[in-house]
PyMOL CGO cylinders between C-alpha atoms (Angstrom):
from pymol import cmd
from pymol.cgo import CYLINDER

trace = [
    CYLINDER, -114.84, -64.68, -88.80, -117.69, -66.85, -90.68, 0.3, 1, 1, 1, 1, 1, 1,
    CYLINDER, -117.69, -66.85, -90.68, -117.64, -65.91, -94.27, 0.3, 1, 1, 1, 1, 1, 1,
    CYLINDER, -117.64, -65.91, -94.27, -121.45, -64.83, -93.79, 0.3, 1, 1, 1, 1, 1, 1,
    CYLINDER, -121.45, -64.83, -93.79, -120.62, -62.48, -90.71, 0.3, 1, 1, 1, 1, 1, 1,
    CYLINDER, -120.62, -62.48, -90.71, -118.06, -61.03, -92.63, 0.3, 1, 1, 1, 1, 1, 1,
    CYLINDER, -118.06, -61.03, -92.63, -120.24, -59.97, -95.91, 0.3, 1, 1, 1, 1, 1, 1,
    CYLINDER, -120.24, -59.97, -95.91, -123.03, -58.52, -93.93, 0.3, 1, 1, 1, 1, 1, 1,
    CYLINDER, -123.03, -58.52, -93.93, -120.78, -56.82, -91.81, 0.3, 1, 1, 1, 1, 1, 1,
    CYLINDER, -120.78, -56.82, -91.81, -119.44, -55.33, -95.50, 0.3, 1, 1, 1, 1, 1, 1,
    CYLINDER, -119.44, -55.33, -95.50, -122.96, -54.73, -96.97, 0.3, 1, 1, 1, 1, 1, 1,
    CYLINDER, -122.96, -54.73, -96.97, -123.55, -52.24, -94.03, 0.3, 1, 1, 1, 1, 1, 1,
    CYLINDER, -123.55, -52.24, -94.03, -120.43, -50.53, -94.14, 0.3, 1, 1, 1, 1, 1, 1,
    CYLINDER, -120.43, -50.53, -94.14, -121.42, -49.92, -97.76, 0.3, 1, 1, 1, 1, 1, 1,
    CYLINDER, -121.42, -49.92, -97.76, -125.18, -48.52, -96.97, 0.3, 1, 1, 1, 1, 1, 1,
    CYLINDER, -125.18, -48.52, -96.97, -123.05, -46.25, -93.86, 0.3, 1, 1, 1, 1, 1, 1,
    CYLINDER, -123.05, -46.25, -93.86, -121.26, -44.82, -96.55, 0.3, 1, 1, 1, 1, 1, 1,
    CYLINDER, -121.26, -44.82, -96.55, -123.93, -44.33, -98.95, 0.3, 1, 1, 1, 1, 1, 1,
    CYLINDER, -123.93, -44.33, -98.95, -125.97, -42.87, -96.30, 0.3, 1, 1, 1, 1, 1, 1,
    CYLINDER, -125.97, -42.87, -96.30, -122.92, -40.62, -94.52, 0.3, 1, 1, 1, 1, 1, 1,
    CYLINDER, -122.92, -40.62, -94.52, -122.20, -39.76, -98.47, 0.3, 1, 1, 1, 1, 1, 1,
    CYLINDER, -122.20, -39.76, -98.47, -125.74, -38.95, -98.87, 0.3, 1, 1, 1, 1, 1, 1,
    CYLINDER, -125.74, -38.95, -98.87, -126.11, -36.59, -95.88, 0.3, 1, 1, 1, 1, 1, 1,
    CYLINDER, -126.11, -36.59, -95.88, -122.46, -34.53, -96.83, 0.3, 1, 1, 1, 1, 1, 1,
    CYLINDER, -122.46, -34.53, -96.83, -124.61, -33.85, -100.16, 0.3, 1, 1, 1, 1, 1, 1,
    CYLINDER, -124.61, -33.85, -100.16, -127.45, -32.76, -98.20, 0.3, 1, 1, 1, 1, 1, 1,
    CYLINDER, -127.45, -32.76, -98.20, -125.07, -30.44, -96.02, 0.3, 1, 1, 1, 1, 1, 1,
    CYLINDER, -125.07, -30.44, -96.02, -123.19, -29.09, -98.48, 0.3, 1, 1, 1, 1, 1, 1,
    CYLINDER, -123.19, -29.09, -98.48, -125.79, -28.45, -101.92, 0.3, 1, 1, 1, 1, 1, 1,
    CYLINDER, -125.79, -28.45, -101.92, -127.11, -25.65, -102.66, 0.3, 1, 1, 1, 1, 1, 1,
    CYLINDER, -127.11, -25.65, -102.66, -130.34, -24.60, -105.13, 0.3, 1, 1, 1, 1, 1, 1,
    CYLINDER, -130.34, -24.60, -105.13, -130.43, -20.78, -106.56, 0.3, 1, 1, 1, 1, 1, 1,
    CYLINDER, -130.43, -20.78, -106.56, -133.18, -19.37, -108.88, 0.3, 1, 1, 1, 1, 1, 1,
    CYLINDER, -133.18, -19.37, -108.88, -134.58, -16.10, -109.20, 0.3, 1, 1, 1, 1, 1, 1,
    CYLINDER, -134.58, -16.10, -109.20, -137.81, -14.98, -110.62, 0.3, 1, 1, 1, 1, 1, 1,
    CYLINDER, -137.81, -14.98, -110.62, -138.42, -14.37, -114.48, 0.3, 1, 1, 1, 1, 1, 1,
    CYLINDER, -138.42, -14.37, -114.48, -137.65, -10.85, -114.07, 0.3, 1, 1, 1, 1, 1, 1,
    CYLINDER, -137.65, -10.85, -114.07, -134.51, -11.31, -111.83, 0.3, 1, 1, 1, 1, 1, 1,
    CYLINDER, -134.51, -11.31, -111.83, -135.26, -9.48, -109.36, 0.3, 1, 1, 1, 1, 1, 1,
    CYLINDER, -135.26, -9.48, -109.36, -135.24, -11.73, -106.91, 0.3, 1, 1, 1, 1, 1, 1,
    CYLINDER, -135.24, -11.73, -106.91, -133.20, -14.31, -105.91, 0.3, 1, 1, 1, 1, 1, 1,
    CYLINDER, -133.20, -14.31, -105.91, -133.27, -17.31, -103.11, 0.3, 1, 1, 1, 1, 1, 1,
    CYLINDER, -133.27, -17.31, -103.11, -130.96, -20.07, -102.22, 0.3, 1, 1, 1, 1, 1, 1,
    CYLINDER, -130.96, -20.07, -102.22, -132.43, -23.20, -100.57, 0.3, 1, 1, 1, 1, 1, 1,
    CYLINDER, -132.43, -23.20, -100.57, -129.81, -25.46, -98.83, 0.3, 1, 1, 1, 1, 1, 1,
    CYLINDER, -129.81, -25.46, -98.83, -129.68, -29.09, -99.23, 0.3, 1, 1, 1, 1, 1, 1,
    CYLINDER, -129.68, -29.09, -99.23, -132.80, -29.44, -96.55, 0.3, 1, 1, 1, 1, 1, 1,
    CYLINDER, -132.80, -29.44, -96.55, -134.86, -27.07, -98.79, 0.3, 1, 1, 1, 1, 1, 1,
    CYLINDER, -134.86, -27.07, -98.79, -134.19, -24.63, -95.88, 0.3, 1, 1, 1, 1, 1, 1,
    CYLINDER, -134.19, -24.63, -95.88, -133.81, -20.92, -97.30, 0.3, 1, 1, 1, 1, 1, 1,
    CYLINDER, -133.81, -20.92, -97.30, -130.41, -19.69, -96.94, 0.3, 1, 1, 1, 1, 1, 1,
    CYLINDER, -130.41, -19.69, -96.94, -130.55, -16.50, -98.36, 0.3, 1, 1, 1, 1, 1, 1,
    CYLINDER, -130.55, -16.50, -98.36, -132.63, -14.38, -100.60, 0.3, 1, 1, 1, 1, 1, 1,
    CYLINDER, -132.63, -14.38, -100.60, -132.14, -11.06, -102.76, 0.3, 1, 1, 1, 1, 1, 1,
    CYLINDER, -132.14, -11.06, -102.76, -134.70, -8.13, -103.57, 0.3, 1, 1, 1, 1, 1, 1,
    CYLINDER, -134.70, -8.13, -103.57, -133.57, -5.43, -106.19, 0.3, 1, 1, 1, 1, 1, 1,
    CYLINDER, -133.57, -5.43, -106.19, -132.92, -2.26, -105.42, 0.3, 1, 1, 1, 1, 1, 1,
    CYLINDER, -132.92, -2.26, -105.42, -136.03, -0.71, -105.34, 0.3, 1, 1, 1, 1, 1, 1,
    CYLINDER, -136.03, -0.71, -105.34, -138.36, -3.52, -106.37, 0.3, 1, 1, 1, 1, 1, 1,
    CYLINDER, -138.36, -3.52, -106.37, -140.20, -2.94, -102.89, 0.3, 1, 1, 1, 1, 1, 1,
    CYLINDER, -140.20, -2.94, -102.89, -141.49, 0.39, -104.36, 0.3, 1, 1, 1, 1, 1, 1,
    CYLINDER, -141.49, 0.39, -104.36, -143.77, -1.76, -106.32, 0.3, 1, 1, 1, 1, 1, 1,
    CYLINDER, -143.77, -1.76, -106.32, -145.76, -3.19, -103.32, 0.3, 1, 1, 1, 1, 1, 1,
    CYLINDER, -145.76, -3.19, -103.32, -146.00, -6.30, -101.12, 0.3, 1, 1, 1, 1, 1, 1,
    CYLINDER, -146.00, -6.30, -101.12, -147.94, -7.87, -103.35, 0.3, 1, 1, 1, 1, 1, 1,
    CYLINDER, -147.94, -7.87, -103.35, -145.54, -7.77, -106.51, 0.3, 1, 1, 1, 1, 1, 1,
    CYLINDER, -145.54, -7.77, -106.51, -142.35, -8.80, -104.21, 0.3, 1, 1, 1, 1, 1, 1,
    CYLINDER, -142.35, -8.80, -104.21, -144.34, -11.92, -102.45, 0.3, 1, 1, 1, 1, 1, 1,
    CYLINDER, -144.34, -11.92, -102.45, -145.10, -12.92, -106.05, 0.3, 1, 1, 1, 1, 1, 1,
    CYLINDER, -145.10, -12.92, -106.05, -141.86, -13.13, -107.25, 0.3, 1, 1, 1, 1, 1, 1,
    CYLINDER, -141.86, -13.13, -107.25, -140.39, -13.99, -103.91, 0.3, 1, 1, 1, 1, 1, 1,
    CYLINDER, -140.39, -13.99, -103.91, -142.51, -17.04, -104.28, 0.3, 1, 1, 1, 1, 1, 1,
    CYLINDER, -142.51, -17.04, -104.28, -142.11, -17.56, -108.21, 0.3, 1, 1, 1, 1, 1, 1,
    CYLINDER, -142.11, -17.56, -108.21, -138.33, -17.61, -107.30, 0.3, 1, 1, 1, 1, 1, 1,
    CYLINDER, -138.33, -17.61, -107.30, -138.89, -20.32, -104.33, 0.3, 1, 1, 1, 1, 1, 1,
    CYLINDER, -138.89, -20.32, -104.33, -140.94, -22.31, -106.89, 0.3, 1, 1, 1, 1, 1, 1,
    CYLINDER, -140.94, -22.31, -106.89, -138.37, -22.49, -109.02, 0.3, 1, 1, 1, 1, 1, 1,
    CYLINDER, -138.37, -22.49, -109.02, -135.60, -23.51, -106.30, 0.3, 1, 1, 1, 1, 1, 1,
    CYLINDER, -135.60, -23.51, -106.30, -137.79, -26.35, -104.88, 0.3, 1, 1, 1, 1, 1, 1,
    CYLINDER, -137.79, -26.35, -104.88, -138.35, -27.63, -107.83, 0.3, 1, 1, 1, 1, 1, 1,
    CYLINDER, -138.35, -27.63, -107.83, -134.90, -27.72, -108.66, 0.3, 1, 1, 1, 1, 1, 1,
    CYLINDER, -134.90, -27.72, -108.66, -134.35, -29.37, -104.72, 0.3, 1, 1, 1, 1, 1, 1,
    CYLINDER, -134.35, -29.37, -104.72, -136.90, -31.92, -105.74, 0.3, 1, 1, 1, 1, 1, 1,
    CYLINDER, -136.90, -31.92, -105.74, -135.73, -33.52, -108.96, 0.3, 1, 1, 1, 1, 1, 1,
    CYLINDER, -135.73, -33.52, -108.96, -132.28, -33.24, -107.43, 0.3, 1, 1, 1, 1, 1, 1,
    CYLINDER, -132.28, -33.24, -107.43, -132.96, -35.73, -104.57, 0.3, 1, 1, 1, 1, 1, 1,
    CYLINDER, -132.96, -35.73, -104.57, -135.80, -37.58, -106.61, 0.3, 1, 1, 1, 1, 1, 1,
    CYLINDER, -135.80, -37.58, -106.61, -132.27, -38.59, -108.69, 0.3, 1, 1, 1, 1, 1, 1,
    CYLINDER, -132.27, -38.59, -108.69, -130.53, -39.28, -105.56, 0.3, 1, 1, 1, 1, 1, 1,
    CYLINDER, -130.53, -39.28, -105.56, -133.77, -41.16, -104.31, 0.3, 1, 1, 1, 1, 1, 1,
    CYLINDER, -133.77, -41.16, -104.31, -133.35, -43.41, -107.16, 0.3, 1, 1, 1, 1, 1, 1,
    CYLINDER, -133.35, -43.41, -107.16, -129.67, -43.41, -107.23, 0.3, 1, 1, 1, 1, 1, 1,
    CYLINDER, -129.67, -43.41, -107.23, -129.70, -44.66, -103.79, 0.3, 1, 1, 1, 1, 1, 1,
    CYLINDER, -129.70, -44.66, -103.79, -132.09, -47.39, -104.30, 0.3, 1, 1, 1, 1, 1, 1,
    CYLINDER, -132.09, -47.39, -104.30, -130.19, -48.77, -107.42, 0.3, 1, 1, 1, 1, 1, 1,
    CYLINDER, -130.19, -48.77, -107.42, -127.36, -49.10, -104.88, 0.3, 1, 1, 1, 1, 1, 1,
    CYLINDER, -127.36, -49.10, -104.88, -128.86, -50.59, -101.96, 0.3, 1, 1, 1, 1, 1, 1,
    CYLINDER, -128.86, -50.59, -101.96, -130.58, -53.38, -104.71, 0.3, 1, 1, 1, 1, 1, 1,
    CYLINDER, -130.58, -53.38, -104.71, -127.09, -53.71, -105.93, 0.3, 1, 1, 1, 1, 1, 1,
    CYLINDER, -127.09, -53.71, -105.93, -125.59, -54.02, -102.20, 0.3, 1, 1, 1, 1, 1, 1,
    CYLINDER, -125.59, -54.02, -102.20, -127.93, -56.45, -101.00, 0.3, 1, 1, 1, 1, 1, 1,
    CYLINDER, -127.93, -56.45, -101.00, -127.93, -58.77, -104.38, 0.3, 1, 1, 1, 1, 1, 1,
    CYLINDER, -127.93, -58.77, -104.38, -124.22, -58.67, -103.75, 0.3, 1, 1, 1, 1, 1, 1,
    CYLINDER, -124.22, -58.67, -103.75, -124.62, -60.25, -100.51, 0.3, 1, 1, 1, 1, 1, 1,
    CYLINDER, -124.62, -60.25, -100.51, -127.32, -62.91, -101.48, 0.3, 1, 1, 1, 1, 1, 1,
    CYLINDER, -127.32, -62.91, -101.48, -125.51, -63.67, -104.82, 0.3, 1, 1, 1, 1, 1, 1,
    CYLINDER, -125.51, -63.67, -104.82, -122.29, -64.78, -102.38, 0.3, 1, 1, 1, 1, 1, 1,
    CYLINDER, -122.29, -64.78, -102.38, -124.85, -66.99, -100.03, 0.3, 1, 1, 1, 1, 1, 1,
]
cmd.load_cgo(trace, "trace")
């Protein structure tokens, strides 16, 4: 095989298993936060899909109102969480593909 072939053929088997590394994370990860006053509590999934959520025992006594707020405090806070988590991934991932594809230029 031409020496060429051969390193591109390399420098996508790396980005395959960056990306197929990249999507187990996403699969797997979890985010949990809860409002200030703990009462509630959600879990976001990799895909910033909710996965589960928690009201207190008798926190629905104090109206739709209060338990959307914190509901929503608590989702705040587990986005957020989601967000710098694959902004860091984002980045990590772009350091590597830079460092991939130098690799591959760097041998031409």
């Amino acid at each position: 095989m031409h020496p060429e072939v051969a390193a591109v053929l390399r420098q996508a088997q790396q980005l395959q298993s960056l990306m197929d590394d990249q999507l187990h994370k996403m699969n797997s990860q979890t985010f949990t936060a809860t409002d200030e006053a703990k009462t509630v509590e959600v879990t976001l999934n990799g895909h910033q899909h909710l996965t589960g959520a928690f009201i207190e025992d008798g926190l629905l006594r104090l109206g739709a109102e209060t338990v959307q707020q914190r509901l929503n405090e608590a989702l705040q806070k587990a986005t957020e969480a989601a967000s710098a988590s694959m902004e860091a991934d984002r980045e990590r991932i772009d350091a590597a593909v830079v460092e991939i594809t130098s690799d591959t230029k760097d041998q031409g």
